[in-house]
MIZALO-171539 format. One line per 5 residues: number of its first residue (from 1); their letters; for each residue z, x, y of N, C-alpha, C. Coordinates in steps of 0.02 Angstrom, whole numbers. Each point is the difference from the previous one (the first is absolute). Example, Ala and Ser with C-alpha at 12.3 -4.5 7.8 and 13.67 -1.06 7.14 Angstrom:
<nodes>
1 = as = 390 660 -284 0 -45 59 0 45 60 | -36 -18 53 3 42 59 37 -39 55 .
</nodes>
This chain:
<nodes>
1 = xxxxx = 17623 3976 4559 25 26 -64 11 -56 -50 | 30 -61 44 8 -56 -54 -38 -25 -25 | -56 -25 19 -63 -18 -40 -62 33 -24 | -16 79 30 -36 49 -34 39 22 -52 | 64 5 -27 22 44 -39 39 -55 -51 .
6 = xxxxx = 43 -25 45 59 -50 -56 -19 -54 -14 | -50 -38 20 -3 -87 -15 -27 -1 -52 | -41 49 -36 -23 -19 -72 72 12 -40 | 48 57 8 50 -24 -50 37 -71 19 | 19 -11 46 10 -76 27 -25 -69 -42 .
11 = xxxxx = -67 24 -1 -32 -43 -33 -1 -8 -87 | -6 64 -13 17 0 -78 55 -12 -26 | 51 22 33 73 -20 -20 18 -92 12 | -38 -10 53 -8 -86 24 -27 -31 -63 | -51 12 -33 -30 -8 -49 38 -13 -77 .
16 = xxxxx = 41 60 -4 23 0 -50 76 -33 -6 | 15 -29 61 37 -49 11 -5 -59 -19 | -67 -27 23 -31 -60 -32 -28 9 -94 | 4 49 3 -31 -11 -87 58 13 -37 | 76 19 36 55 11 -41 22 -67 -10 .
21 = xxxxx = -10 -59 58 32 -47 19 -56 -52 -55 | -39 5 -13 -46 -26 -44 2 8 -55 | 41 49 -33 29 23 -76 66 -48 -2 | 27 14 49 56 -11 -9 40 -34 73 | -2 -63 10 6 -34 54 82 -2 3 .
26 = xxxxx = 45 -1 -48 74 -4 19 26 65 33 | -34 50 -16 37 58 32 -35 0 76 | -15 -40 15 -26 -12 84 40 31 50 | 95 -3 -5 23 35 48 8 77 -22 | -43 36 -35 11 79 -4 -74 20 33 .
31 = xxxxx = -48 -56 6 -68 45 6 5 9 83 | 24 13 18 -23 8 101 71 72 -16 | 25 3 -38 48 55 12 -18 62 -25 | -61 -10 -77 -50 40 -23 -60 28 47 | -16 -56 29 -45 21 41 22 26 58 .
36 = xxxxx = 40 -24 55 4 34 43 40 91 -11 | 23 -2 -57 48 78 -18 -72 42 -19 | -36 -20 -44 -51 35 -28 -42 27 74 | -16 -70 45 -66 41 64 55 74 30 | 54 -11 5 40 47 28 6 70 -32 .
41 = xxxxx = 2 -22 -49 0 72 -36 -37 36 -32 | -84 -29 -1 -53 -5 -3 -23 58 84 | 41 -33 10 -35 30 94 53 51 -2 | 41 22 10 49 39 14 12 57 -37 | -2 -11 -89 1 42 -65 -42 17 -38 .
46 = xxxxx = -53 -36 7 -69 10 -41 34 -34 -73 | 34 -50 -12 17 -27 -58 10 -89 9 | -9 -29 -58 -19 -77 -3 72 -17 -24 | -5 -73 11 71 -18 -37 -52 -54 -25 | -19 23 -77 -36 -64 -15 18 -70 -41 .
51 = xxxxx = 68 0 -26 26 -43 -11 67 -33 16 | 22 -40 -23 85 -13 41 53 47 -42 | -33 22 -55 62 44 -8 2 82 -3 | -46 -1 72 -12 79 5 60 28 24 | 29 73 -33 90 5 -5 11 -5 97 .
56 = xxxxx = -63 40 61 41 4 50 -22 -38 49 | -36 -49 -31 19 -71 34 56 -34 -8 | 54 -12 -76 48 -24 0 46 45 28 | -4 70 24 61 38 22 -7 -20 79 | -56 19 21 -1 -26 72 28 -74 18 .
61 = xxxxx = -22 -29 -11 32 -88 -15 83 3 -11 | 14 15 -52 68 8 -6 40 48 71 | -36 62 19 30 10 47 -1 -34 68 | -53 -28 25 3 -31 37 50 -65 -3 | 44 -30 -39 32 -24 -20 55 12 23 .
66 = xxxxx = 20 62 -39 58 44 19 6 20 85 | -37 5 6 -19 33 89 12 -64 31 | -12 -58 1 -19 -50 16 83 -20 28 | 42 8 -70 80 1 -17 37 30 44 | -35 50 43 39 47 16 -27 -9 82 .
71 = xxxxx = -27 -8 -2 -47 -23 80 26 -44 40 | 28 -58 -44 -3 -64 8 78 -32 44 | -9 -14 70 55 5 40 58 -6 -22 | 39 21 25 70 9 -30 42 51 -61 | -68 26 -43 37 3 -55 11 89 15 .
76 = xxxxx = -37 24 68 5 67 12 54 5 49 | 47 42 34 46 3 56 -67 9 54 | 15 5 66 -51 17 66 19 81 -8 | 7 48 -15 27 48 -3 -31 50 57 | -66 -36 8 -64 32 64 56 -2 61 .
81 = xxxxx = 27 -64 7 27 -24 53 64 29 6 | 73 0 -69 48 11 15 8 42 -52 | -5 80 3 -9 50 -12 70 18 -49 | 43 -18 36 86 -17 -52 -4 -19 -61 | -32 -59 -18 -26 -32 -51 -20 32 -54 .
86 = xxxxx = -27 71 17 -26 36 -73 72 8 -27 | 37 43 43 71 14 -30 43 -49 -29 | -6 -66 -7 25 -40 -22 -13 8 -66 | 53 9 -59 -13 -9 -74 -52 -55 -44 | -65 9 -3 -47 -45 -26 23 -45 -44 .
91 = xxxxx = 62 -2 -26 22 -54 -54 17 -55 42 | 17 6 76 30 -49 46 -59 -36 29 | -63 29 -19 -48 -37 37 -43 -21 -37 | 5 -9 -67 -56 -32 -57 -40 69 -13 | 29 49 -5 -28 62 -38 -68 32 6 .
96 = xxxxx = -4 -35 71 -84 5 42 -18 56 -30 | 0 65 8 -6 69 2 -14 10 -81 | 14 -33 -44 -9 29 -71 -40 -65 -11 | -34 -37 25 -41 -42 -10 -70 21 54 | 4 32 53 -63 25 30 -17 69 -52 .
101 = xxxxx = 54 49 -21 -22 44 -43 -23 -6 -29 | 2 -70 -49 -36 -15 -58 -57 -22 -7 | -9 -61 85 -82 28 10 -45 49 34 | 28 30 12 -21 101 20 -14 1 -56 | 44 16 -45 -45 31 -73 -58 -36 -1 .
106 = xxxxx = 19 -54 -29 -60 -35 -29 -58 -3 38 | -6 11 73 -65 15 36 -7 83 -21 | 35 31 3 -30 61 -7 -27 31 -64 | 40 -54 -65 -21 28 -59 -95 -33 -24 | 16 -64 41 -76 -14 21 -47 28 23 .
111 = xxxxx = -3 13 62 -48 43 24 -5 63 -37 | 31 17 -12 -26 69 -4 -34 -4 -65 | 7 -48 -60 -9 6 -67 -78 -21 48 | -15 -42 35 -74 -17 18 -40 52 22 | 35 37 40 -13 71 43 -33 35 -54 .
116 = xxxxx = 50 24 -61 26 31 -72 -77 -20 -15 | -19 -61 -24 -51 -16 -38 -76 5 48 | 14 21 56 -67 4 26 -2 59 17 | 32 25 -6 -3 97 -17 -27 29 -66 | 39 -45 -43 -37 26 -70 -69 -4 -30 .
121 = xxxxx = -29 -84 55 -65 -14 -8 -39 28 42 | 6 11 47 -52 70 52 10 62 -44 | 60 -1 -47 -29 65 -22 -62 1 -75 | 9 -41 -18 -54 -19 -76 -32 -39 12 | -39 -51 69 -35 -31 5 -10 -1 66 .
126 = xxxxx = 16 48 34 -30 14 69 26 -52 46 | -10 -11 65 25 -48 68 -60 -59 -15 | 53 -42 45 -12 -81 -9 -13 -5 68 | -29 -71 29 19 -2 69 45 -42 21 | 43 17 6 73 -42 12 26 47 65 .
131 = xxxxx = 33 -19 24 60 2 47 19 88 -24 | 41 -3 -52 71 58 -15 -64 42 -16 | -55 14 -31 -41 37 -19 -34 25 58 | -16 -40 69 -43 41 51 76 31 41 | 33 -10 -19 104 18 34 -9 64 -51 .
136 = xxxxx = 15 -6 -43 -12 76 -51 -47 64 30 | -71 -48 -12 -33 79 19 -7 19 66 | 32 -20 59 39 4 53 61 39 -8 | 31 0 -30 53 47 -18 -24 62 -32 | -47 -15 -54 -23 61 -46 -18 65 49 .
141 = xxxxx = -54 -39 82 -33 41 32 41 23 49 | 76 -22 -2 45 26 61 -1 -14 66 | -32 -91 -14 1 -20 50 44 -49 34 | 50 -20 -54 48 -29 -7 93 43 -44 | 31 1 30 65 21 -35 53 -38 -8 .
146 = xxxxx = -22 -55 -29 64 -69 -43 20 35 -46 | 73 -10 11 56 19 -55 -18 -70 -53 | 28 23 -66 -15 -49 -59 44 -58 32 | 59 -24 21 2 -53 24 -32 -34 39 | -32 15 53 -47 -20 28 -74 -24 -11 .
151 = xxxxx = 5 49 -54 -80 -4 -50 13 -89 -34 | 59 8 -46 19 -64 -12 11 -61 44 | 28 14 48 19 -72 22 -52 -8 64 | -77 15 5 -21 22 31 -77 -65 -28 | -5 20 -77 -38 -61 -42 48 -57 -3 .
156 = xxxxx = 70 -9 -16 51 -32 -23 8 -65 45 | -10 23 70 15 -65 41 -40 -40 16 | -65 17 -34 -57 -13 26 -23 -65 -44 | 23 28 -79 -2 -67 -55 68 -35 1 | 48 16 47 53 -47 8 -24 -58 43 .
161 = xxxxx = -32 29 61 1 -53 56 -92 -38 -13 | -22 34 -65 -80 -42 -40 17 -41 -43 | 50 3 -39 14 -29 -59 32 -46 26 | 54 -14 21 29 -88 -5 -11 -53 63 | -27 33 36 -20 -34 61 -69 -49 -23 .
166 = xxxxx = -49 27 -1 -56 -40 -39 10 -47 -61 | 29 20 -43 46 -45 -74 30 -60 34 | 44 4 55 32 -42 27 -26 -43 38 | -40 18 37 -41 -32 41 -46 -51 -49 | -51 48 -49 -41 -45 -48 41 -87 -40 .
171 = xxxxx = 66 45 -5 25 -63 -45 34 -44 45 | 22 9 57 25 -48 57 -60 -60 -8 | -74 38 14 -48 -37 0 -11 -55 -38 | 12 44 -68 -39 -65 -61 70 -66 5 | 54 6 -5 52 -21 17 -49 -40 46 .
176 = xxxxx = 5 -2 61 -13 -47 51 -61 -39 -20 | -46 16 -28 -71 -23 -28 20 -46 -62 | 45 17 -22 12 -72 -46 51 -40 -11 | 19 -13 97 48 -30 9 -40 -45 71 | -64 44 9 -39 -50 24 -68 23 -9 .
181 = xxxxx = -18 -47 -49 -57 -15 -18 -67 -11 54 | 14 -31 50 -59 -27 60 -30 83 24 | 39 37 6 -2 66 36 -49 44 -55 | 26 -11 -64 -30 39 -38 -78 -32 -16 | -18 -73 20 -58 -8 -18 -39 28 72 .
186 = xxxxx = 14 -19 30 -20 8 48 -38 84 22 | 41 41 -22 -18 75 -2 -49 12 -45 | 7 -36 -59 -58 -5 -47 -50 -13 4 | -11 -62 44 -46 -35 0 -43 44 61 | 23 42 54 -11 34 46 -46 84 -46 .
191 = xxxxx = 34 19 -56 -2 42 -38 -72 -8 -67 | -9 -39 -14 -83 -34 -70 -25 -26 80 | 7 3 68 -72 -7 52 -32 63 1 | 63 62 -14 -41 61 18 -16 34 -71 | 54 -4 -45 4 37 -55 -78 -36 -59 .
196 = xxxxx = 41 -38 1 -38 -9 -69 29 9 -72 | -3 -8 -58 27 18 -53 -51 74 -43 | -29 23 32 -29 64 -20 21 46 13 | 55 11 44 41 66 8 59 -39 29 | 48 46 39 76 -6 9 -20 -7 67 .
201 = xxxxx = 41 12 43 22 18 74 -9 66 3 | -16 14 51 -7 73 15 19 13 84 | 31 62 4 13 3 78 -51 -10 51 | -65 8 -26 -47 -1 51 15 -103 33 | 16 -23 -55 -3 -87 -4 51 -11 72 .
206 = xxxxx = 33 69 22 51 -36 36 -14 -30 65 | -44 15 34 -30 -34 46 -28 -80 13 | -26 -10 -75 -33 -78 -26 81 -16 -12 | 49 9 5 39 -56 -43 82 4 46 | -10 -27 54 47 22 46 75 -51 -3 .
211 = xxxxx = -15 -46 -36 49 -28 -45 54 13 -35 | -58 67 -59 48 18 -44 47 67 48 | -22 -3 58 37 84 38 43 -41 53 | -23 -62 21 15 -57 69 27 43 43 | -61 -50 29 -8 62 85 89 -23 50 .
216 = xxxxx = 973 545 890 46 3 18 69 50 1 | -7 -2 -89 88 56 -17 -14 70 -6 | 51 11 16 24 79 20 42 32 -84 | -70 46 -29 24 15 -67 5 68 19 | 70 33 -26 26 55 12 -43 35 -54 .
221 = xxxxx = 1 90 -12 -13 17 -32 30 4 -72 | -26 11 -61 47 -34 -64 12 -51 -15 | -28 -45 75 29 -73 -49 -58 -34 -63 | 31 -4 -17 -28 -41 -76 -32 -91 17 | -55 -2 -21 -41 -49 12 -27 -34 -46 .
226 = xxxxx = 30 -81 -13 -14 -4 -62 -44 -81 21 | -66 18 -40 -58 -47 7 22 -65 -42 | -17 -43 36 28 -92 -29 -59 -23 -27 | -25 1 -45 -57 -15 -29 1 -71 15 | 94 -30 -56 -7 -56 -19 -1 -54 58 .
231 = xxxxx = 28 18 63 -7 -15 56 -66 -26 35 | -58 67 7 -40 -13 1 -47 -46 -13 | -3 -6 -63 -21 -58 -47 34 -65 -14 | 42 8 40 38 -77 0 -7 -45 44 | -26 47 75 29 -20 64 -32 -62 18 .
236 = xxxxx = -12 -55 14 -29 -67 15 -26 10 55 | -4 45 51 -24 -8 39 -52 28 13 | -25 28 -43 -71 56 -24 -34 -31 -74 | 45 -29 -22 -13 -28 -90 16 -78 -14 | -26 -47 14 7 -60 -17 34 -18 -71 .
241 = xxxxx = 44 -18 -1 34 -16 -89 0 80 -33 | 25 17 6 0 62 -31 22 31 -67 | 45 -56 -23 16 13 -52 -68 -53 -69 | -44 -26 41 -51 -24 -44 -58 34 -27 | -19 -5 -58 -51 40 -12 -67 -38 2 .
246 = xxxxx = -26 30 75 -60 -20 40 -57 70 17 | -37 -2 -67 -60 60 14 -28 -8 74 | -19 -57 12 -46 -34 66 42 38 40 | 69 31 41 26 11 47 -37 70 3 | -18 36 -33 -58 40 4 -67 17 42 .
251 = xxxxx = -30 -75 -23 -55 -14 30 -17 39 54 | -60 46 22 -25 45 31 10 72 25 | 46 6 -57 34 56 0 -41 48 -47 | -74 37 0 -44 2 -44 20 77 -6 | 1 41 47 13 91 -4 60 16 -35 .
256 = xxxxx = -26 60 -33 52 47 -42 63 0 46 | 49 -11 -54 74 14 20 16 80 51 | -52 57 -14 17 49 45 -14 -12 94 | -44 -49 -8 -24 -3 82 25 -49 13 | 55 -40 -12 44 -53 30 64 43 5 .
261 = xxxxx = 34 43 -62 33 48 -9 24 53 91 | -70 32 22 -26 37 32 -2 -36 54 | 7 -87 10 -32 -29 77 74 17 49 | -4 25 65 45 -27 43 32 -67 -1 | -48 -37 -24 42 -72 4 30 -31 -59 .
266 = xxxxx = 73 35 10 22 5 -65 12 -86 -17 | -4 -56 52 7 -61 -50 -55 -40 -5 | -61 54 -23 -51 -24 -33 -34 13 -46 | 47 37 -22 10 6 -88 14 -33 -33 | -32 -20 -63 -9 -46 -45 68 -3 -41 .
271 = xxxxx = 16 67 -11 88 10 -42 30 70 21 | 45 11 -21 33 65 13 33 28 -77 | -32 11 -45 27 7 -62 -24 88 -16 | -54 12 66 -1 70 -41 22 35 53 | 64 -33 56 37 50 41 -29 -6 75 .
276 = xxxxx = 32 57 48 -35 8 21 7 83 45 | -38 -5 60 22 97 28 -2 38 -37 | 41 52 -6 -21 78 -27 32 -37 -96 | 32 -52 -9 6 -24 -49 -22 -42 -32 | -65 0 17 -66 -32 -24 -16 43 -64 .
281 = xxxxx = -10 -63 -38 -22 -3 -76 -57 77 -7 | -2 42 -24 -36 49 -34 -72 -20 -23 | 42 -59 -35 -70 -1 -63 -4 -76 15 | -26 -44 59 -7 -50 14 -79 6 23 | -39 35 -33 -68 -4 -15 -9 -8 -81 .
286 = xxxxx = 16 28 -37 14 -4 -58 20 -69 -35 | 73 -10 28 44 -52 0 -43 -76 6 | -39 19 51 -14 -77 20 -64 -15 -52 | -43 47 -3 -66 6 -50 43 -10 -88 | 38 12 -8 33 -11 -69 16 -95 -32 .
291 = xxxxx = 34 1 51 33 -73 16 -85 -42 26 | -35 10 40 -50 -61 3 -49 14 -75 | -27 38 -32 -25 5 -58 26 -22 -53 | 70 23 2 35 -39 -59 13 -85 -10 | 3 -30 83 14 -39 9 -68 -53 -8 .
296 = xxxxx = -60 21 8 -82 -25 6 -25 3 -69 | 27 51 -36 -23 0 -81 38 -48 -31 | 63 -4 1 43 -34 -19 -2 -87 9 | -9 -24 43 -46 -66 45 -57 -30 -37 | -64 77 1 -66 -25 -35 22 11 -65 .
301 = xxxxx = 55 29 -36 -13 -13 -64 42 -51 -39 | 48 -21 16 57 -52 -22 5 -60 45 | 32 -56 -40 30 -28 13 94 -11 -3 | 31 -18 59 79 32 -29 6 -57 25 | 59 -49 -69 42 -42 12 65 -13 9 .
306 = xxxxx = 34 -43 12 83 -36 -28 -7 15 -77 | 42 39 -42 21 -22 -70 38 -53 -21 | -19 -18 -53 26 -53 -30 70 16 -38 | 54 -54 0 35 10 -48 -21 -51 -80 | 30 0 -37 29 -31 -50 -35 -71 -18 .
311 = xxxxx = 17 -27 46 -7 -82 31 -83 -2 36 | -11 40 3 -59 -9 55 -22 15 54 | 88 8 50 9 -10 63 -11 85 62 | -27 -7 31 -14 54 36 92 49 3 | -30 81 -17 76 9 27 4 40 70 .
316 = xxxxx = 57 -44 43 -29 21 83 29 90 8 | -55 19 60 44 71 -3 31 0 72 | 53 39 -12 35 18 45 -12 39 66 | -17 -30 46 -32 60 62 53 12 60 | 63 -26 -15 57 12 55 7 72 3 .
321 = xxxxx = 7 13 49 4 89 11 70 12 -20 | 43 -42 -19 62 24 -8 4 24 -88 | 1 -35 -36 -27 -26 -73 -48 -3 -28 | -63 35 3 -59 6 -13 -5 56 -11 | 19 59 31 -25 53 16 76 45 -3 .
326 = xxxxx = -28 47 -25 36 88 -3 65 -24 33 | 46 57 1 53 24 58 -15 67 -21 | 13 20 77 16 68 14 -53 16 54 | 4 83 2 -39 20 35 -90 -7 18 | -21 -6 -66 -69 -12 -28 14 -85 -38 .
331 = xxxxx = -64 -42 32 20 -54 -29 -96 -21 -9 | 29 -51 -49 -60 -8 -48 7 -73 -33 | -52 -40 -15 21 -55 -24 29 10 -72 | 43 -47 -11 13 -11 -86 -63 -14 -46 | 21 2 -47 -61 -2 -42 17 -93 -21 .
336 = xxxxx = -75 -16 -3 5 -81 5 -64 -3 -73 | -4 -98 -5 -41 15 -32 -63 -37 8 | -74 21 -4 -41 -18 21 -66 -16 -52 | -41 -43 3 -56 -22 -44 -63 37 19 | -20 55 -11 -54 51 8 -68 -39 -30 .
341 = xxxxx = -59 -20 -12 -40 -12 -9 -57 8 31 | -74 55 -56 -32 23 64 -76 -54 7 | -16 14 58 -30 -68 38 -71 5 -34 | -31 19 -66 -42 -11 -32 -18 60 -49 | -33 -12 -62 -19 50 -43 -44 66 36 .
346 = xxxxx = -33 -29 49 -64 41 32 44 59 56 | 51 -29 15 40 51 50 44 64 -45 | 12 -36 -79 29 37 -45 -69 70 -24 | -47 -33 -21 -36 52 -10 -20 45 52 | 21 -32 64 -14 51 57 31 39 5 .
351 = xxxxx = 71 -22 9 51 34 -36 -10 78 -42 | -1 -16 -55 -16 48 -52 -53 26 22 | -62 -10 20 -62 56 8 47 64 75 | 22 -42 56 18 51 37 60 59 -22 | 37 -46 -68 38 53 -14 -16 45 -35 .
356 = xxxxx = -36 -16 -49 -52 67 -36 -29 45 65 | -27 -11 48 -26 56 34 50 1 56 | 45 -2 19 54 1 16 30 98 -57 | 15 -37 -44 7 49 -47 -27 81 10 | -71 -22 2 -81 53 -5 18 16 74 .
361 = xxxxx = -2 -22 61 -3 23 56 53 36 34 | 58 -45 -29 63 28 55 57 32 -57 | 42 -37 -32 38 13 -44 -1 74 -66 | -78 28 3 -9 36 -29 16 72 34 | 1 3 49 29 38 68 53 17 -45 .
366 = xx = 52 -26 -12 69 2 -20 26 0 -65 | -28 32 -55 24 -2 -68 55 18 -24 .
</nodes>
């Protein structure tokens, strides 16, 4: 499904990443949040988010924010656990309860306005192929009976858990790429062996460029099981230096994230970021095809540096996980600042020709 159906929007939206970032190189940390919200809702709604200030890209964003607030340990009681706790007057506990309400609304006044708008367009411009539209005429034929909440939060979670995961991931990246330079030539230089400056990256490339992808207890029932990612990824005894950023620890790790995902041998997996068991990532076919395209276009078409201040002098960025990055539940790097420059005129006009038919091929789908 992912590459007969979705990788050309993948690709066009990848595209128009690079030619946004080519207009306009300072707004660098909004374009991976454009792009990754748009493939999502593109796939899911039959609608584009084609610029950064499309209204429910900034509502989604903002809620995820809010959600984020409310997620984020501590600031909720365990109430799962100690059931007493609801009865406790919410003013005594940081007013949890009128702060999850408030993002209830705001997810629900969301979805449904999306729901809302792809109802009105199947009716004056017929079905799209998206997600909520083959979910519709499934319902129309009575083959499905979702109550309207369900109808909603049904598309809703789907561009929750598409939208900031990929954004986050993309910009972790460039972050690390121009805080080390050796890594980023290096991918490049792996990238003009196969590419060339006559077109971009393309998923088929992913095979040629293995670089840019680098290869007891007794649990009762109910108990709650909570996966250590950061653990995982820390542990020295599976991860040499772990807190260094070393692409090479990779090295031969060449297959899709689902069949390492999927191996019995769970410590020969490359990472654990899209979960794992019956709480394995959904859309970690999707997910992973988003993030290596964005990441391979992005490579062959720029160069990303240290910015300068004032004086001259490089300004360093911050990559401590403490101070660098988000708090809360959802975390994300800060926004830093970086020297975008793309790696020749001939990649720019490449640029522009794929986004014109970009336009003609895919994007016109979606008016």
């Amino acid at each position: 499904m992912c590459e007969k159906k979705h990788i050309d929007v993948v690709n066009a939206e990848a595209v128009q990443m690079l030619r946004d970032t080519v207009i306009e190189p300072e707004g660098l940390m909004k374009r991976p949040k454009r792009f990754a919200n748009s493939i999502i809702t593109s796939l899911v709604f039959g609608v584009r988010t084609p610029d950064i200030s499309t209204p429910h890209m900034h509502r989604m964003f903002e809620l995820m924010e809010h959600w984020s607030l409310v997620m984020e340990l501590g600031s909720t009681p365990p109430v799962d656990f100690y059931p007493f706790l609801k009865w406790i007057p919410e003013r005594f506990l940081g007013n949890w309860l009128s702060r999850a309400n408030r993002v209830k609304q705001e997810m629900h006044s969301l979805y449904e306005d999306l729901v809302a708008d792809v109802i009105k367009r199947r009716h004056s411009l017929g079905p799209r192929d998206s997600m909520l539209d083959r979910v519709l005429d499934q319902q129309d034929a009575g083959k499905l009976e979702l109550t309207k909440h369900q109808l909603y939060f049904l598309g809703g979670i789907v561009i929750e858990g598409g939208s900031d995961t990929t954004a986050s991931g993309l910009l972790a990246f460039l972050k690390a790429i121009v805080c080390f330079p050796e890594f980023q030539k290096k991918a490049q230089a792996e990238i003009d062996s196969v590419v060339g400056e006559d077109r971009t990256p393309q998923w088929s490339d992913f095979e040629k460029l293995p670089y840019a992808h680098i290869d007891g207890m007794f649990l009762p029932k109910g108990s709650a099981v909570f996966f250590n990612v950061w653990g995982l990824h820390s542990d020295e005894k599976y991860i040499h230096e772990p807190e260094r950023f070393t692409p090479d620890r990779f090295a031969g790790h060449t297959r899709l994230a689902p069949e390492y995902a999927t191996s019995a041998d769970y410590e020969s997996r490359d990472h654990y970021n899209y979960g794992v068991g019956r709480r394995l990532c959904p859309g970690i076919h999707l997910g992973e095809r988003n993030r290596w395209i964005g990441m391979a276009k992005l490579l062959w078409a720029f160069n990303f540096e240290q910015d300068v201040d004032s004086t001259g002098n490089p300004i360093p960025l911050d990559m401590n996980y403490k101070t660098g990055y988000s708090e809360g539940f959802i975390v994300c790097t800060n926004d830093f600042p970086a020297k975008v420059t793309p790696r020749s005129e001939k990649r720019v006009e490449t640029i522009m020709r794929e986004f014109d038919q970009a336009k003609c091929d895919v994007f016109s789908r979606y008016p």
